[in-house]
C-alpha positions as CSV (number, residue, x, y, z in Angstrom):
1,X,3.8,6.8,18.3
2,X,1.2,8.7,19.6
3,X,-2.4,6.6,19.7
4,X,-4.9,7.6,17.1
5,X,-7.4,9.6,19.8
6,X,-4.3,12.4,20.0
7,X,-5.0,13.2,16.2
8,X,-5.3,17.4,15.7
9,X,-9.4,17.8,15.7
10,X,-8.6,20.9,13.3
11,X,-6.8,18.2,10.6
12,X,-9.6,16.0,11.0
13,X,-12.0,18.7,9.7
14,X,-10.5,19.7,6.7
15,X,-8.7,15.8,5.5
16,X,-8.9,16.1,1.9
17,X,-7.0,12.5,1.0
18,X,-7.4,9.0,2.9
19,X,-4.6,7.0,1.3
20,X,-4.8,3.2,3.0
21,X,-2.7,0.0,2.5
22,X,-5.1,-2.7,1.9
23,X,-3.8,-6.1,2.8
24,X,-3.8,-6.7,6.9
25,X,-4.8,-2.7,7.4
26,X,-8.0,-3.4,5.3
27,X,-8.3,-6.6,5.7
28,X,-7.9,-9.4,8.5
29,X,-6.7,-12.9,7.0
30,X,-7.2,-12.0,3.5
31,X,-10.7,-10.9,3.8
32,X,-12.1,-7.3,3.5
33,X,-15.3,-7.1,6.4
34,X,-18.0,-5.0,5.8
35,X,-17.0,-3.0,8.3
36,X,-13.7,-1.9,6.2
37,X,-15.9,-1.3,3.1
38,X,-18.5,0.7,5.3
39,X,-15.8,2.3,5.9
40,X,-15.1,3.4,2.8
41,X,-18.4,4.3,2.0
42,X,-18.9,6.7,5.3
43,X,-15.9,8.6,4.0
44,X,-16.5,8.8,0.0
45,X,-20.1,10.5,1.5
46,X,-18.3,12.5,4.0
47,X,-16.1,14.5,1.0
48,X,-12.5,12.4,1.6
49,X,-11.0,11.0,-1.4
50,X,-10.4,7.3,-0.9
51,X,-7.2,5.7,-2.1
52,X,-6.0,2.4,-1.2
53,X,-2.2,1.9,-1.8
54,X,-0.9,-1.6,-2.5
55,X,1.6,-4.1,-3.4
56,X,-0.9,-6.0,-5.2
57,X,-1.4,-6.3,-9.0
58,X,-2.6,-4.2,-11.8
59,X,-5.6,-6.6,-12.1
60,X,-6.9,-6.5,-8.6
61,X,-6.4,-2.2,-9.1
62,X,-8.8,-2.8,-12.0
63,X,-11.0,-4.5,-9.8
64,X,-10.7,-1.9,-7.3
65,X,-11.2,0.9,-8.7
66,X,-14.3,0.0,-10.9
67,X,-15.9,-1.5,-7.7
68,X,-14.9,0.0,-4.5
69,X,-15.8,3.3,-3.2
70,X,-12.7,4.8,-3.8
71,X,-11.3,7.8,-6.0
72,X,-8.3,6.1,-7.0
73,X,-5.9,3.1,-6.3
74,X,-2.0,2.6,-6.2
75,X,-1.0,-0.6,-7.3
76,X,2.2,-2.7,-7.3
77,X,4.1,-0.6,-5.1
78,X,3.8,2.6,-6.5
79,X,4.1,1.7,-10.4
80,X,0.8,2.9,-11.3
81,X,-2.2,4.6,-10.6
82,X,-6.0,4.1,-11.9
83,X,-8.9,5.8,-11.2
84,X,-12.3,5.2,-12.5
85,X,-14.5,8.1,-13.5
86,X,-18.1,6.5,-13.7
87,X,-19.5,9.1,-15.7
88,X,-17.6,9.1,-18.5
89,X,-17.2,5.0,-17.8
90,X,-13.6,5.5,-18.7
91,X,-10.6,4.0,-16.4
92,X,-8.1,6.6,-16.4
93,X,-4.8,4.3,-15.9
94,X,-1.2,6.8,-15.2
95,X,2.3,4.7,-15.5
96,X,5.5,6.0,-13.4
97,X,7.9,3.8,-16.3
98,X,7.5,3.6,-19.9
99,X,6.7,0.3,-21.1
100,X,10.1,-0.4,-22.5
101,X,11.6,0.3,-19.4
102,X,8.9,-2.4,-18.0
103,X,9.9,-5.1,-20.3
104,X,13.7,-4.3,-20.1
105,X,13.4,-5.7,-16.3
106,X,11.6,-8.6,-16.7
107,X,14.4,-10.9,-17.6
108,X,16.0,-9.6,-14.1
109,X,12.7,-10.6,-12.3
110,X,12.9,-14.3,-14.0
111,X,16.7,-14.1,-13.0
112,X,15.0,-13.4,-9.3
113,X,12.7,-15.5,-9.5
114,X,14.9,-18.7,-10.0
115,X,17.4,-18.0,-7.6
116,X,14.8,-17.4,-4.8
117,X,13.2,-20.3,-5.1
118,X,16.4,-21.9,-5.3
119,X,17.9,-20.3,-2.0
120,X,14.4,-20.2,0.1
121,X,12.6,-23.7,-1.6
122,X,9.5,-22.6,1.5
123,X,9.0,-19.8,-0.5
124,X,6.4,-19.5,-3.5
125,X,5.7,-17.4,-6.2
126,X,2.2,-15.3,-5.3
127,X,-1.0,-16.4,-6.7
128,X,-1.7,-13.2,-8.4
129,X,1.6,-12.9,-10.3
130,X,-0.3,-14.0,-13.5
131,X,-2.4,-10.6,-13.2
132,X,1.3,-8.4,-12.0
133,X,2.6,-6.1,-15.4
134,X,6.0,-4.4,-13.1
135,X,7.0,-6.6,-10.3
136,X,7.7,-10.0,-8.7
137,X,5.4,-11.3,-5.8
138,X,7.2,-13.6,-3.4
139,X,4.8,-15.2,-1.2
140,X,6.3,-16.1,2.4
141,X,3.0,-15.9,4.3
142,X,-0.2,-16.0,2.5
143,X,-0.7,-19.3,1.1
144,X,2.9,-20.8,2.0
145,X,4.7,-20.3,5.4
146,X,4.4,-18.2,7.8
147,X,8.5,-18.0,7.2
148,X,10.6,-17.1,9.8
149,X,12.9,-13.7,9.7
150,X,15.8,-15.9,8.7
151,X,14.1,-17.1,5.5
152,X,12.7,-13.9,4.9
153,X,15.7,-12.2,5.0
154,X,17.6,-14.6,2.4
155,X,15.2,-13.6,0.1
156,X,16.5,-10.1,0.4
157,X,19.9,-11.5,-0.2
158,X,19.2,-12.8,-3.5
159,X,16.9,-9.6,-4.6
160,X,20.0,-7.6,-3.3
161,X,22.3,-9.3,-5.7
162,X,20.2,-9.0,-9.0
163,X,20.2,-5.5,-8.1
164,X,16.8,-5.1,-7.6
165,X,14.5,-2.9,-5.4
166,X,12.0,-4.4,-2.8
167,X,9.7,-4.5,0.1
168,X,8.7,-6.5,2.3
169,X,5.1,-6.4,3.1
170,X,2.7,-8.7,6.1
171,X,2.7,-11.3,3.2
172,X,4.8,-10.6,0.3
173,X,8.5,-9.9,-0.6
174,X,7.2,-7.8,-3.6
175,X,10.5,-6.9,-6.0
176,X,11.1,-4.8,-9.0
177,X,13.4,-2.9,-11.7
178,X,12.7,0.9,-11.8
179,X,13.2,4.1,-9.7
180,X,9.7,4.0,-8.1
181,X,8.2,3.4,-5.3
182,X,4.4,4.1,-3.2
183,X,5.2,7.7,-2.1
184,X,6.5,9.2,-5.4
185,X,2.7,7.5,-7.2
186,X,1.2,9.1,-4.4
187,X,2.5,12.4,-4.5
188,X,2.1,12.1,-8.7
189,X,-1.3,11.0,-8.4
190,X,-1.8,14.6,-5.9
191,X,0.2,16.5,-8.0
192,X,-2.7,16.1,-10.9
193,X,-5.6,15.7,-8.8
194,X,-5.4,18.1,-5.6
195,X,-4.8,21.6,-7.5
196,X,-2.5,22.9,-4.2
197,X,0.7,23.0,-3.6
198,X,2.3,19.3,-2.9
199,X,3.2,20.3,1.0
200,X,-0.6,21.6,1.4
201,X,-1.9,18.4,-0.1
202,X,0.2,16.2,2.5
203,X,-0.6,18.1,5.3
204,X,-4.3,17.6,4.0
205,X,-4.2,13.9,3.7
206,X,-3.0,10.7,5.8
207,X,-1.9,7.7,5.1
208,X,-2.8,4.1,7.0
209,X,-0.2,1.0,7.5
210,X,0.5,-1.8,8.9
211,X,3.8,-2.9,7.5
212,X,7.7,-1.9,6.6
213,X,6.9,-1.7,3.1
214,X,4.9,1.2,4.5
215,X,7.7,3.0,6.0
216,X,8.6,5.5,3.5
217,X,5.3,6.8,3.7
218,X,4.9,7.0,7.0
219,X,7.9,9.0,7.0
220,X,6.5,11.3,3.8
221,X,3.1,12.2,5.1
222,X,2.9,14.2,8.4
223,X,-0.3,12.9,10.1
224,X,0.9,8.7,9.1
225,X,-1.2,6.4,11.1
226,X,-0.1,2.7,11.9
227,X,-2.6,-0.2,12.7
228,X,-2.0,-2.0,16.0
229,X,-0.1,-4.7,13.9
230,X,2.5,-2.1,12.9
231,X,3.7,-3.0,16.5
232,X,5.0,-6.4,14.9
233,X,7.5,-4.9,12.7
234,X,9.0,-1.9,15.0
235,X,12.3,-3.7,15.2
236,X,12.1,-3.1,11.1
237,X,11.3,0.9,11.3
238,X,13.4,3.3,11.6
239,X,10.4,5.6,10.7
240,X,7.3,4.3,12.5
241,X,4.0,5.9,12.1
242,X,3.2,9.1,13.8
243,X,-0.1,7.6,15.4
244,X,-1.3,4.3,16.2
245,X,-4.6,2.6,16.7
246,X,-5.5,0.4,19.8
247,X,-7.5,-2.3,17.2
248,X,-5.4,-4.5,14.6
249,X,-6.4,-4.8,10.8
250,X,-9.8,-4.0,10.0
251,X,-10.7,-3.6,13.0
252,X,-8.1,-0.7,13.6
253,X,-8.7,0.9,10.0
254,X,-12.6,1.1,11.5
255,X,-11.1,2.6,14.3
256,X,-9.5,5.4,12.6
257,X,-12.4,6.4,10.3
258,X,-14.4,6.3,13.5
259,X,-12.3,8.8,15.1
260,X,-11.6,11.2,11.9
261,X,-15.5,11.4,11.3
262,X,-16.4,12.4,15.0
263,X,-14.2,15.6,14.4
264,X,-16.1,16.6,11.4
């Protein structure tokens, strides 16, 4: 990993896409600073389309996109998109699975969900699970835990067995049935939005981590950036990001919105 200072200048000046994890590359300890949302604001104005990319649920996305200053959000690991446009008032909301494939899995997510908190009783079920329409939240360190590595991966185990996929986020084990996942929303989401070739739009965007649920897109998008905190999972990557900040969290998001502005 290269730090973020080592970033090409010439990318800088013609970034088209900022897509950004949220929770602990946003946010430090489940808060989003003004500095994060300034942020956001410095690079809707500057002409970059904003798009956080998270693991959390569709009702948070709603949230998001109606009230943040961004062009679009991915939700739920990549099951979903919405984006907002404020002059029609109209949320556009685009669905990788059908809704019967969505409701076909749910019985395996209850299955999931019973044997997990059988096999890891420290575990909980996340607190936004009421407002999740495709996946199954486990919460290990946001208002249960921190969990230990062990625990953690036990959960895996079970998830493993029902046959489902997962990742494992800073907080959540976040689980699901369906072949989907962050970097296939995100290159559907550029596919309809950029008007270039998909290479051109990846080489025109980055993307901004902090966890192993992150690793496939730092492995997708050329120019991937990594929060100091991505140092706490490198024993997890086998693709880390190409560039990393010297700040953690919010701080380090700030940090890299800092350093792509001064180029252009």
């Amino acid at each position: 990993m290269e730090p973020i200072s080592a970033i090409s200048p010439e990318l800088c000046g013609r970034l088209r896409y900022l897509f950004s994890d949220i929770d602990d590359t946003m946010t430090d300890e489940g808060l989003l600073p003004a500095s994060s949302l300034d942020a956001m604001w410095r690079l809707h104005e500057s002409g970059i389309r904003v798009v956080p990319v998270t693991g959390r649920p569709a009702g948070w996305c709603d949230h998001i996109a109606r009230m943040w200053p961004a062009d679009a959000v991915v939700g739920e690991n990549g099951a979903f998109y919405f984006s907002y446009d404020r002059t029609e008032r109209r949320m556009h909301r685009v669905y990788v699975l059908p809704d019967n494939e969505r409701r076909a899995g749910l019985s395996r997510l209850e299955e999931a969900r019973r044997r997990v908190l059988e096999a890891v009783p420290e575990a909980a079920i996340a607190a936004d699970q009421p407002f999740r329409l495709y996946d199954l939240a486990i919460d290990f360190a946001e208002d249960v835990g921190p969990l230990g590595n062990e625990q953690i991966d036990r959960i895996c185990r079970v998830l493993d067995e029902v046959g489902l996929h997962y990742k494992i986020s800073s907080i959540h084990v976040n689980a699901w049935a369906g072949d989907y996942d962050k970097v296939g929303c995100m290159k559907m989401l550029l596919a309809r939005d950029a008007a270039v070739p998909p290479g051109q739009a990846l080489e025109e965007s980055v993307f901004i981590g902090d966890s192993p649920n992150d690793e496939p897109a730092f492995a997708a998008f050329p120019s991937s950036i990594g929060v100091a905190n991505v140092r706490d999972f490198l024993s997890r990557l086998t693709s880390p990001p190409a560039y990393v900040t010297e700040a953690r969290g919010a701080r380090g998001f700030a940090e890299v919105v800092d350093t792509i502005l001064s180029h252009r």
